[in-house]
C-alpha positions in Angstrom: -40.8 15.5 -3.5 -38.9 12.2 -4.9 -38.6 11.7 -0.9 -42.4 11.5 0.0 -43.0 10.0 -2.6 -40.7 6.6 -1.9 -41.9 7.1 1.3 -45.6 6.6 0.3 -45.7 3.6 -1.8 -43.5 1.9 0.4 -45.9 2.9 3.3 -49.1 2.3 0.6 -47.7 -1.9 0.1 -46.8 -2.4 4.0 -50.5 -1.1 4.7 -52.5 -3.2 2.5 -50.7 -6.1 3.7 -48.5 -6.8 0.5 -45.5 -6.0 2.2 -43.8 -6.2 5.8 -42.7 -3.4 7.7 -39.2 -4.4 6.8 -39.4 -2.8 3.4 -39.6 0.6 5.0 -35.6 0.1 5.9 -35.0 0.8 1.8 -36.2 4.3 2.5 -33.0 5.0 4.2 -31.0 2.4 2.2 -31.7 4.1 -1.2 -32.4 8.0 -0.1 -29.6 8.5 2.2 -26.6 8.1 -0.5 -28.3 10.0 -2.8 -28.7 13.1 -0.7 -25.4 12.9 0.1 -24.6 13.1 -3.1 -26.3 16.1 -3.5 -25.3 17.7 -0.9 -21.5 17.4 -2.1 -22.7 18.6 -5.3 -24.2 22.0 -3.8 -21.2 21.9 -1.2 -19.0 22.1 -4.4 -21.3 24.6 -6.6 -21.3 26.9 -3.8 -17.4 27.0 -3.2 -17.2 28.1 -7.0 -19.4 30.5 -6.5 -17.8 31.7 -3.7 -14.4 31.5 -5.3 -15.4 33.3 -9.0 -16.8 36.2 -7.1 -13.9 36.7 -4.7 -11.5 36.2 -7.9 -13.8 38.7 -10.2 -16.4 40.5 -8.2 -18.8 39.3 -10.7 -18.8 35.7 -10.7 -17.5 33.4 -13.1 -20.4 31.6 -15.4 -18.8 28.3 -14.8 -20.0 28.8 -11.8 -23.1 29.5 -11.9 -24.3 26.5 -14.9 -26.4 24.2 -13.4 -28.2 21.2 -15.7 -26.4 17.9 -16.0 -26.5 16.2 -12.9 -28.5 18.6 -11.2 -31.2 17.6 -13.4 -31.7 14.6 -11.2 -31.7 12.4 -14.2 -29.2 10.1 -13.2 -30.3 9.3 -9.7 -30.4 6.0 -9.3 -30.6 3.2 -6.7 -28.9 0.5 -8.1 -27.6 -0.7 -4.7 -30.6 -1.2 -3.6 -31.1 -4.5 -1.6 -35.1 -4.8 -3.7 -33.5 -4.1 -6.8 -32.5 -6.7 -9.4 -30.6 -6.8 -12.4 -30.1 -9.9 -14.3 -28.3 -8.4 -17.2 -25.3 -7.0 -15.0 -23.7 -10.2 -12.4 -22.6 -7.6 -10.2 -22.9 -4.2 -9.9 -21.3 -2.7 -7.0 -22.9 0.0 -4.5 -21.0 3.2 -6.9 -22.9 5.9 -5.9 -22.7 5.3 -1.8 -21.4 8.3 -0.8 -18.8 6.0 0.8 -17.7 2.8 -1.0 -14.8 2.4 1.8 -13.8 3.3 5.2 -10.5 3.7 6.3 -9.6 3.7 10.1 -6.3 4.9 10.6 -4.0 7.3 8.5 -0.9 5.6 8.8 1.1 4.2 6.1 -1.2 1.4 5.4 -4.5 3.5 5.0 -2.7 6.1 3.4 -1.7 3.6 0.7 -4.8 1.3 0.7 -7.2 4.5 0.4 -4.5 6.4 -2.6 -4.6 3.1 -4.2 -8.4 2.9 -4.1 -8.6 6.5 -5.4 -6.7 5.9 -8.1 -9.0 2.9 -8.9 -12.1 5.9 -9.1 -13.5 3.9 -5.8 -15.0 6.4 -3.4 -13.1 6.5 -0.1 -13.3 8.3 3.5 -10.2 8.3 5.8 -10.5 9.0 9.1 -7.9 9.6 12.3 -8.6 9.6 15.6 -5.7 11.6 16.4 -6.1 15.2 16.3 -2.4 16.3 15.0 -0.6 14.0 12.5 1.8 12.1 14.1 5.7 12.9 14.2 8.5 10.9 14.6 11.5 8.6 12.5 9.4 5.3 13.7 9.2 3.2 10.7 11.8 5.2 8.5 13.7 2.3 6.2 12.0 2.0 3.0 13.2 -1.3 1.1 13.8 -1.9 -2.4 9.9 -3.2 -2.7 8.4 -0.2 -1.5 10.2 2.1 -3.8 8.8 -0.1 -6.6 5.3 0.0 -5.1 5.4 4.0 -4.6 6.9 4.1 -8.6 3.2 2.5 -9.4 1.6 4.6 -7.2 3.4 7.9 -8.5 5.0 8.6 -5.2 8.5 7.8 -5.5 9.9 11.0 -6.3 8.7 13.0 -3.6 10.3 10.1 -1.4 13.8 10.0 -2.9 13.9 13.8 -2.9 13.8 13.7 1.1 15.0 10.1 1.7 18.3 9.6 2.5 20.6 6.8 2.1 21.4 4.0 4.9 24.6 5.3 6.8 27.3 3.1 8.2 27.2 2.5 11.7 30.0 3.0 13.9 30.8 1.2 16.9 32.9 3.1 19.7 35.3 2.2 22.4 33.7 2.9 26.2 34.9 4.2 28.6 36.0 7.8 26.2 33.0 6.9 23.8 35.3 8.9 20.8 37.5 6.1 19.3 35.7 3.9 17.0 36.6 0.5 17.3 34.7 -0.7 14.3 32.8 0.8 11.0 30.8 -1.4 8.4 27.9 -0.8 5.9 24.3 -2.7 7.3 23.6 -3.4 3.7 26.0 -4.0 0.9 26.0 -1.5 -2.0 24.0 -3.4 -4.7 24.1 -1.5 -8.3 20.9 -1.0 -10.1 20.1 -3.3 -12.7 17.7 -3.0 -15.7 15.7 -5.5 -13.7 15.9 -4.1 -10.6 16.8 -0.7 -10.7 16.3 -0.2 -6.7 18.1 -1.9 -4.6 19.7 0.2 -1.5 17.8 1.1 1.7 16.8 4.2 2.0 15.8 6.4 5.2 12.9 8.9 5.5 10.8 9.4 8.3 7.5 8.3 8.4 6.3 11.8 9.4 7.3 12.5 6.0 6.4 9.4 4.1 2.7 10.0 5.6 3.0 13.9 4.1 3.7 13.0 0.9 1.1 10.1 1.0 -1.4 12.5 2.3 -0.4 15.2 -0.3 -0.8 13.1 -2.9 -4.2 11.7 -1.9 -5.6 15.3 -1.6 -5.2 15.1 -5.2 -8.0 13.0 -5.6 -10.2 15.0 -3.6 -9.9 12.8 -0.6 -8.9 14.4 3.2 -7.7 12.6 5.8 -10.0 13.4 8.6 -8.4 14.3 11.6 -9.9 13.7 15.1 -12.3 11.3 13.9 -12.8 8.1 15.5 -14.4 5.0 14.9 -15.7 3.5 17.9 -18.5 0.4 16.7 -19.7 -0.7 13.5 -22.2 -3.3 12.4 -21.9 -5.6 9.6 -24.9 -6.3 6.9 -25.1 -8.4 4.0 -24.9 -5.6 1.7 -23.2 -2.9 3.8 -21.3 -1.8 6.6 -23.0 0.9 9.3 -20.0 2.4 11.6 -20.5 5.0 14.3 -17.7 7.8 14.2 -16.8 10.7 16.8 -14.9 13.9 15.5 -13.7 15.7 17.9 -12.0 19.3 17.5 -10.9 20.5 21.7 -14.0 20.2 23.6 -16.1 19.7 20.9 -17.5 16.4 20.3 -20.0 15.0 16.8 -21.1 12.1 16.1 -21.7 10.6 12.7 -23.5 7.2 11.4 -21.7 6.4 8.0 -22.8 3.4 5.6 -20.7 2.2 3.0 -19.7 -1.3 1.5 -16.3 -2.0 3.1 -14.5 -1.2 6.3 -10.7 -1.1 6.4 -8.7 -1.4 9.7 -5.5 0.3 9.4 -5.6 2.1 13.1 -2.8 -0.4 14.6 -2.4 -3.2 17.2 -4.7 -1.0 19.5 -7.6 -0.4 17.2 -11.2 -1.6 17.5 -11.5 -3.0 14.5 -9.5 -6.4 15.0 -11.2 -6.2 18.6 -14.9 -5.9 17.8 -14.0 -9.1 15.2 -12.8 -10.8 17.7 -10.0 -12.3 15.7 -7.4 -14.1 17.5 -3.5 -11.6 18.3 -1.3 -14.7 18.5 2.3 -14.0 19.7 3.7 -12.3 22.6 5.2 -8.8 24.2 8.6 -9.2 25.1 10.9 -9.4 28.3 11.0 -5.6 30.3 15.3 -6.3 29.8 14.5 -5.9 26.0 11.9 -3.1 26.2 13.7 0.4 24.7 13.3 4.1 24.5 13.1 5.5 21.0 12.0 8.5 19.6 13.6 11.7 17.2 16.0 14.2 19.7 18.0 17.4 18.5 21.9 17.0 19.1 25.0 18.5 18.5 28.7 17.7 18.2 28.2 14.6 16.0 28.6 13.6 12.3 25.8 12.8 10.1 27.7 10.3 8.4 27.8 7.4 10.5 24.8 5.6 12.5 26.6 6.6 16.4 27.0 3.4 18.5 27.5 2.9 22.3 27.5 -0.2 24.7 25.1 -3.2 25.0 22.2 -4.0 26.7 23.8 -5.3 29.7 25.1 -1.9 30.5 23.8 1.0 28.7 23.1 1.2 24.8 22.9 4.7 22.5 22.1 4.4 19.3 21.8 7.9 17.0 21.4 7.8 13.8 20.8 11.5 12.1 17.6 11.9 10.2 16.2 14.1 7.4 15.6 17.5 9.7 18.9 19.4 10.7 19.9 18.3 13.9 17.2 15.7 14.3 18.3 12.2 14.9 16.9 8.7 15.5 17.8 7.5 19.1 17.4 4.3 20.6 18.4 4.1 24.5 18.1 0.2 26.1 20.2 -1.5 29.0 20.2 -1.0 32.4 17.9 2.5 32.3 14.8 3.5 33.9 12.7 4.2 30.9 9.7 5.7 31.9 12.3 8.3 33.7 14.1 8.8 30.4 11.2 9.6 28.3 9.8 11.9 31.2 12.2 13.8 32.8 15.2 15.9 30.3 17.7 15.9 33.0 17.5 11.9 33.5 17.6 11.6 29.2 21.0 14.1 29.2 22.5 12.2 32.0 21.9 8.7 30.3 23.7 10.0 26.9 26.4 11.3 29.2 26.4 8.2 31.7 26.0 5.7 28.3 28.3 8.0 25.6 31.1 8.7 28.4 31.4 12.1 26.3 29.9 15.5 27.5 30.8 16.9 24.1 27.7 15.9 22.9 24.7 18.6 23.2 21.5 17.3 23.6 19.3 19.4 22.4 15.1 19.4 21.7 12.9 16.0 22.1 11.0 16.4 19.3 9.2 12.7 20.0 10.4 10.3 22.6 8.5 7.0 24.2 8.9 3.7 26.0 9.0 1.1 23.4 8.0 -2.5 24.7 8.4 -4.9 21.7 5.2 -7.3 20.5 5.6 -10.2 18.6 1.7 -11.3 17.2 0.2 -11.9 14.5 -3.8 -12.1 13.7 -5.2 -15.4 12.6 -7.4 -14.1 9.4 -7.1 -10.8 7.8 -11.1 -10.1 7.2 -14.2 -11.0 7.8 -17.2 -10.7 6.1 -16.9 -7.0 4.7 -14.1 -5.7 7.0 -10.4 -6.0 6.4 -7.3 -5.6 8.6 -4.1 -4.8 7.6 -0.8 -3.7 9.0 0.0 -3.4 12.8 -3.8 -4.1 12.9 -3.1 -7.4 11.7 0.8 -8.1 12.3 3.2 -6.4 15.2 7.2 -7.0 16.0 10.2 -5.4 16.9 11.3 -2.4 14.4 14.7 -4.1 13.6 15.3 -4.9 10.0 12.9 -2.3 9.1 10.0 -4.8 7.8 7.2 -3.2 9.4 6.4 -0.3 7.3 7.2 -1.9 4.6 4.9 -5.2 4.9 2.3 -2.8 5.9 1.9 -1.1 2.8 2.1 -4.5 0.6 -0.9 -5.3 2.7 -2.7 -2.2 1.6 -1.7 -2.2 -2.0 -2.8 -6.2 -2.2 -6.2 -5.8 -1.0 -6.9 -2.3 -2.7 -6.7 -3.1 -6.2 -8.8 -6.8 -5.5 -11.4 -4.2 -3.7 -11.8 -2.1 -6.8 -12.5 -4.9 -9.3 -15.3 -6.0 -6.6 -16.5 -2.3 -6.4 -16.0 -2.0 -10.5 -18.2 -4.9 -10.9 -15.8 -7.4 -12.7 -14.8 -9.6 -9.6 -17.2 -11.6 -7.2 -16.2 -10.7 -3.3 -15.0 -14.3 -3.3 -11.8 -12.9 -5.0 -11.0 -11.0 -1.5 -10.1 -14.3 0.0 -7.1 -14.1 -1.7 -5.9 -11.3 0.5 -4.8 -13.7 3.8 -4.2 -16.1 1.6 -1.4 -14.6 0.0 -0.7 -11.9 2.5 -0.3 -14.3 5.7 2.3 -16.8 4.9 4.6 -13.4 3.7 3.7 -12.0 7.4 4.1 -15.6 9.3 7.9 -15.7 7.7 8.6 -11.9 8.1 7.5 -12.2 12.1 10.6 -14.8 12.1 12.8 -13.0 10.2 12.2 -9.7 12.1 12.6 -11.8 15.6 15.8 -13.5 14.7 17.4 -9.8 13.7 16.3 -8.7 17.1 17.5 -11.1 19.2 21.4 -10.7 17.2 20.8 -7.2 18.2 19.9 -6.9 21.8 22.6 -9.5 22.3 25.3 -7.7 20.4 28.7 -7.3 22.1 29.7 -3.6 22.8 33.0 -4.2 21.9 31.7 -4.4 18.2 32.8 -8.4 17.8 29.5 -9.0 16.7 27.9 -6.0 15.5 28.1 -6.5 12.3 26.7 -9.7 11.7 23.7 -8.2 14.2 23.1 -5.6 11.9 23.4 -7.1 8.6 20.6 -6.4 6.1 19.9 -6.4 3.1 19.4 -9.6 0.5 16.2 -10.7 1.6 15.0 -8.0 3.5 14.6 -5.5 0.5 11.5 -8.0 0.1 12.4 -8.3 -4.1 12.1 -11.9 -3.0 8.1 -11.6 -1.7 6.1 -13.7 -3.5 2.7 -15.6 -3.7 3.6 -18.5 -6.0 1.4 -20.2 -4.5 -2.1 -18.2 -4.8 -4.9 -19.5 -6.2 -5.7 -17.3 -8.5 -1.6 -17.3 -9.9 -1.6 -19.0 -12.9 2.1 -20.8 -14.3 2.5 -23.3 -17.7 6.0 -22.8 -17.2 7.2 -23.4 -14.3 5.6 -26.5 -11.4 3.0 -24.4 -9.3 3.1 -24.7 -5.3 0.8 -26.2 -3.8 1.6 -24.6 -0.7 3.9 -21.2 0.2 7.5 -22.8 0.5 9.6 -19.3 0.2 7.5 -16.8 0.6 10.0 -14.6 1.2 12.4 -15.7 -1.7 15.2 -16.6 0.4 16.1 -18.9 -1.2 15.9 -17.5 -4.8 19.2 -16.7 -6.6 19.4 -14.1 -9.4 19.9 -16.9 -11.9 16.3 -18.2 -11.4 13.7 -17.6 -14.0 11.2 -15.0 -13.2 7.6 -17.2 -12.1 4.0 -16.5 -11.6 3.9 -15.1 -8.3 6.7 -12.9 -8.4 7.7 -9.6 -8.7 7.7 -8.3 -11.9 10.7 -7.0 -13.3 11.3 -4.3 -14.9 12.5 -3.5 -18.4 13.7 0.2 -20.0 14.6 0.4 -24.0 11.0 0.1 -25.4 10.6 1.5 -28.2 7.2 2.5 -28.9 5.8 1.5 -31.9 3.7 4.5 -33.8 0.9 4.0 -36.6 2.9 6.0 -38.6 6.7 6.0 -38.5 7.6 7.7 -42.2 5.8 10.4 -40.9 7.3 10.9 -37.8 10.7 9.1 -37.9 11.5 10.4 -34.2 8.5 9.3 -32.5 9.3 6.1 -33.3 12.7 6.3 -31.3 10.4 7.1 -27.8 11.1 5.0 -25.3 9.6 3.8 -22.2 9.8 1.2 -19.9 7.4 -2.0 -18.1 7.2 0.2 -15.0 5.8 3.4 -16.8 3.7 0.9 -18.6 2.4 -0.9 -15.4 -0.5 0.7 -13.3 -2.2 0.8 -10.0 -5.9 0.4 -11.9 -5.5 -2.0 -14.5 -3.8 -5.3 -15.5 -1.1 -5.6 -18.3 -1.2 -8.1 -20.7 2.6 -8.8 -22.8 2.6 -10.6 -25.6 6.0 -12.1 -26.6 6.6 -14.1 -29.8 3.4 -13.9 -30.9 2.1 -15.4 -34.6 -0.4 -14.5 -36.5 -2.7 -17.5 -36.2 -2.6 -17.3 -32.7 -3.7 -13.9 -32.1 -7.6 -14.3 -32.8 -8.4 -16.1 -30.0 -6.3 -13.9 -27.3 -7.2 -10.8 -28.3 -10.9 -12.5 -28.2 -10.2 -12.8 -24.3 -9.1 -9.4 -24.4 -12.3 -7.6 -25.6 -14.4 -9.5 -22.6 -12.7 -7.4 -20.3 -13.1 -3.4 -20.0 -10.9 -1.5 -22.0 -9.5 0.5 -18.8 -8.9 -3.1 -16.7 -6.3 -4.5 -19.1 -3.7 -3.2 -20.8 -2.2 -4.9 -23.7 1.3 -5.0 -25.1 2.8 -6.6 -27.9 6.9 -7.1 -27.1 8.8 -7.0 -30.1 12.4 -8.6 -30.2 15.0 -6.5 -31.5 16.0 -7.7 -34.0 12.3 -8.0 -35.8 12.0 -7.3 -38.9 8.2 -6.0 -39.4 6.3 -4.5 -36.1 2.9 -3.5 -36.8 0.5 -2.0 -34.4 -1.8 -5.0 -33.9 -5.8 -4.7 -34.1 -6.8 -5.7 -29.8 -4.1 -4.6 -28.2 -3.2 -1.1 -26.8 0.5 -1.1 -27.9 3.5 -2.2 -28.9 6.8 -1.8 -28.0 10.6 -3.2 -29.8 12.6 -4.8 -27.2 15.6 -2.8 -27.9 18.3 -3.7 -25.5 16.8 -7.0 -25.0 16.1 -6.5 -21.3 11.9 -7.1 -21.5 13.2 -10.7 -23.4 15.9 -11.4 -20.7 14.5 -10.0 -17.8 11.2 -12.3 -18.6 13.2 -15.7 -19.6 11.2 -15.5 -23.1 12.9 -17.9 -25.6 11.4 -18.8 -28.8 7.8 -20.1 -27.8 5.1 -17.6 -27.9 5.1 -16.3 -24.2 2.0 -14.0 -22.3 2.7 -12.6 -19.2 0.0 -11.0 -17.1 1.5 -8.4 -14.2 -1.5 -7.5 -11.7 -1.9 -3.7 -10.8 0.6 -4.5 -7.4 3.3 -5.0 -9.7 3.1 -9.3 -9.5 3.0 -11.6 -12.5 -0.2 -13.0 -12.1 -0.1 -15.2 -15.4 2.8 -17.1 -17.4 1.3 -18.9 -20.1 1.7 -20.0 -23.7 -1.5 -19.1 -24.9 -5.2 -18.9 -25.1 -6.5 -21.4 -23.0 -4.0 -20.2 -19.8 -4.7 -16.4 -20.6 -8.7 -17.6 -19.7 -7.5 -19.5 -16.7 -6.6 -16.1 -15.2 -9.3 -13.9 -16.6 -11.8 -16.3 -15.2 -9.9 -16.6 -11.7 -9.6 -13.0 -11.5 -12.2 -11.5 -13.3 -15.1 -13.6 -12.0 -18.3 -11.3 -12.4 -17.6 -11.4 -16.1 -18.7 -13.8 -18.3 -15.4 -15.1 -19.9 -15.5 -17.5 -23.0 -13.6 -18.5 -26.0 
């Protein structure tokens, strides 16, 4: 009935001539989500239903409540393109069926759409392929990404199936059994309270995309397998994309509408295409093109990374994985490649040919392909409401295992600036900060990765330059990526950039103060402050840390050194902004005498061990620092009037004032 009737006044206006037939399109625009809606709904209802009376034979009465929302009270068409609300800036399209699509369910969408979930932002994820895809591929995680999937509550899964970097061992040909040469890649760095991760570690993507997916399916959200995106249109206020699933023969097509595309389906994928953004770079020579891929063998250790040869002969490269048996191989030189991925016999005789041993069984190929090396790098990252990120935006070779790990820092940077536009507290402008920050990281990684791969395929066989080929760590653990010098970064205490000058941090030494732009570090010994501590003596000895504090959905405000007479005008600032997007903290040194729970902010902590003061530089002066939900000081100021800078830089739908 609610149908019919839109339907007829909009039909009633366009036929006395008050309106033009274009008003007809809001039929769609505003019916459509809503039915989708309710179709979830009874989707839902009827599993429960199903469920109660297969657990009880009866049903359960949960089950069968209706009212609430199926009272059709709440529906609503705020979206709407002929709808407008003067007392809300910006209110985002939140009950679309599909705020955002993501294309491609590889590490990047798998981290942008978790990210967005967490965020409460509705999200679809779709895969054209119709199996998940196996293989090592991009398998070292850097220090970075473990401090990433902490924040997005992954990390434990990983380190329970990662493994640590092995040495590599280099052997003497013609024998292939006597090493000539063993060394570490990176060199054992210990934990600090800063930086408490800070070796490599190796886990298969296969696996990194299981956990990803497991814990998206958390929040309700499947990745949808055999489902490709093949065109999409761009409107002011929305995004129409035409999808395929596909399950054997079987073929569907589906029209989906919802506010934001993301392009995470690789340096092959339509979206980058269809915008028509520039792939700068290049593919290179056939002498450097190599076979990799995951093998079962026997009749080695899974100590060492296995070394034979060069690439002006024959090089083997296995490196055992997390799966008994399974190891990582590269196979370059003077090989046919195409032969060695197709044919078993030809792959057997290149390990015996390249190896000189026949003591080595080769056993399954689990995943195995010709790998021809690109080098390119798009020349925006959006446009309009679409979004690239990952190999859809930035390719190279897979030495010095950057990749994977830039990939997900794409997806985590753009996510969290998406859900304030979706929450309603940040105009779209804010997006352009995603190639602007995001680009100049890529542009230096592209070198970086390109360098490593040119020591590599020139590395001597005898092992006289190995090591210095295969040397990572310091900068590579990507501790060092920053954005210093983003617009929307906000510094009193240190000189801002005017323009990215180390966006990697190479240059950075541990003895450098921490700066607006950076990584934020982390401090344990918090003690949390309680209301009431003589009633509870013990609870007032909890303590935490800044990276359980941080979180993927909100900012967190610290508050060091604070005075009394200072505090009305922050905490002010504060109350402008939701109570879910900022957490606040009030850092106590350790040796202070009276810590009260302060009136406008969330918490309080006693610096304990004095890691939080340290680890931040904070001296005497009252000091705020903001850390953004990626886990970057976004804000180092000494009071008020800088804390506003960044609410109003950030926060731009809202209506910040002092």
């Amino acid at each position: 009935m609610c149908m019919q009737m839109i339907l007829t006044w909009n039909l009633v206006l366009v036929e006395k001539g008050l309106s033009n037939a274009s008003l007809l399109e809001t039929y769609t625009e505003e019916r459509l989500p809503v039915i989708v809606a309710m179709l979830q709904k009874t989707t839902d209802i009827l599993k429960k239903t199903i469920e109660a009376n297969a657990n009880t034979g009866s049903g359960d009465d949960k089950a069968w409540k209706l009212g609430g929302a199926l009272k059709q009270l709440g529906a609503n068409y705020r979206w709407s393109f002929i709808v407008v609300d003067e007392r809300t800036p910006f209110v985002a399209w939140q009950h679309m069926a599909t705020s955002v699509l993501v294309a491609g369910a590889g590490p990047a969408g798998l981290v942008a759409a978790l990210t967005l979930c967490q965020n409460g932002v509705p999200v679809r994820i779709i895969e054209k392929e119709q199996r998940s895809r196996v293989g090592q591929r991009g398998a070292g995680i850097m220090a970075r990404s473990m401090e990433l999937y902490n924040f997005l509550g992954v990390l434990e899964d990983i380190q329970a199936k990662a493994l640590p970097l092995v040495p590599m061992r280099i052997y003497k040909l013609p024998e292939g059994v006597e090493p000539i040469t063993t060394f570490r890649l990176d060199e054992a760095v210990p934990p600090t309270p800063a930086t408490p991760h800070t070796n490599i570690l190796m886990l298969g993507q296969e696996h990194t995309e299981a956990i990803l997916r497991a814990h998206l399916q958390k929040y309700g959200c499947h990745v949808e397998l055999g489902t490709e995106l093949c065109s999409f249109e761009q409107k002011p206020e929305h995004i129409t994309a035409h999808i395929v699933k596909r399950d054997g023969d079987q073929e569907t097509t589906e029209t989906i509408s919802c506010r934001w595309l993301i392009g995470a389906d690789g340096a092959r994928g339509i979206v980058r295409k269809s915008l028509k953004v520039a792939f700068h770079g290049e593919v290179r020579d056939e002498r450097h093109h190599l076979v990799i891929g995951d093998v079962k063998i026997r009749g080695l250790d899974r100590k060492h990374w296995h070394s034979w040869g060069d690439m002006d002969s024959i090089l083997i490269m296995l490196r055992a994985t997390e799966d008994d048996d399974t190891f990582f191989c590269f196979i370059g030189g003077q090989i046919d490649r195409d032969k060695v991925v197709a044919d078993r016999a030809e792959l057997i005789r290149v390990f015996r040919v390249g190896t000189g041993r026949a003591d080595i069984e080769v056993g399954e190929v689990k995943f195995l392909t010709n790998y021809k090396p690109h080098l390119r790098l798009a020349d925006k990252f959006f446009d309009g409401r679409v979004f690239i990120a990952g190999d859809a935006a930035h390719v190279h070779s897979p030495f010095g295992g950057q990749g994977l790990n830039s990939s997900i820092q794409d997806a985590f940077n753009l996510s969290w600036k998406l859900s304030l536009v979706e929450k309603g507290l940040a105009k779209p402008s804010l997006l352009n900060t995603y190639g602007e920050e995001r680009i100049p990281v890529i542009s230096e990684m592209l070198k970086t990765s390109n360098e490593l791969f040119d020591k590599a395929i020139h590395a001597k066989g005898d092992g006289s330059t190995s090591e210095e080929a295969w040397k990572r760590g310091g900068p590579l653990s990507q501790l060092g990526v920053n954005y210093r010098w983003s617009s929307i970064i906000v510094d009193e205490r240190a000189h801002p950039e005017d323009e990215p000058l180390d966006p990697y941090g190479v240059h950075r030494c541990d003895a450098d103060i921490v700066r607006a732009g950076e990584r934020a570090p982390e401090a344990p010994g918090l003690i949390k402050v309680v209301a009431n501590p003589e009633i509870d003596a013990n609870h007032r000895q909890e303590t935490t840390s800044l990276f359980r504090t941080f979180g993927t959905s909100y900012h967190t405000v610290l508050l060091f050194n604070h005075s009394n007479g200072q505090l009305g005008p922050i905490t002010a600032l504060l109350k402008m902004c939701p109570s879910w997007a900022i957490r606040s903290a009030i850092v106590y040194p350790h040796d202070s005498p009276f810590c009260p729970l302060i009136d406008g902010f969330n918490l309080a902590f006693i610096d304990r061990d004095g890691h939080a003061y340290t680890g931040y530089a904070v001296r005497r002066d009252m000091t705020i620092v903001i850390v953004r939900p990626d886990g970057v000081v976004g804000g180092i100021m000494w009071g008020a009037e800088g804390l506003k800078q960044y609410l109003t830089s950030v926060f731009t739908a809202l209506d910040i004032d002092d």
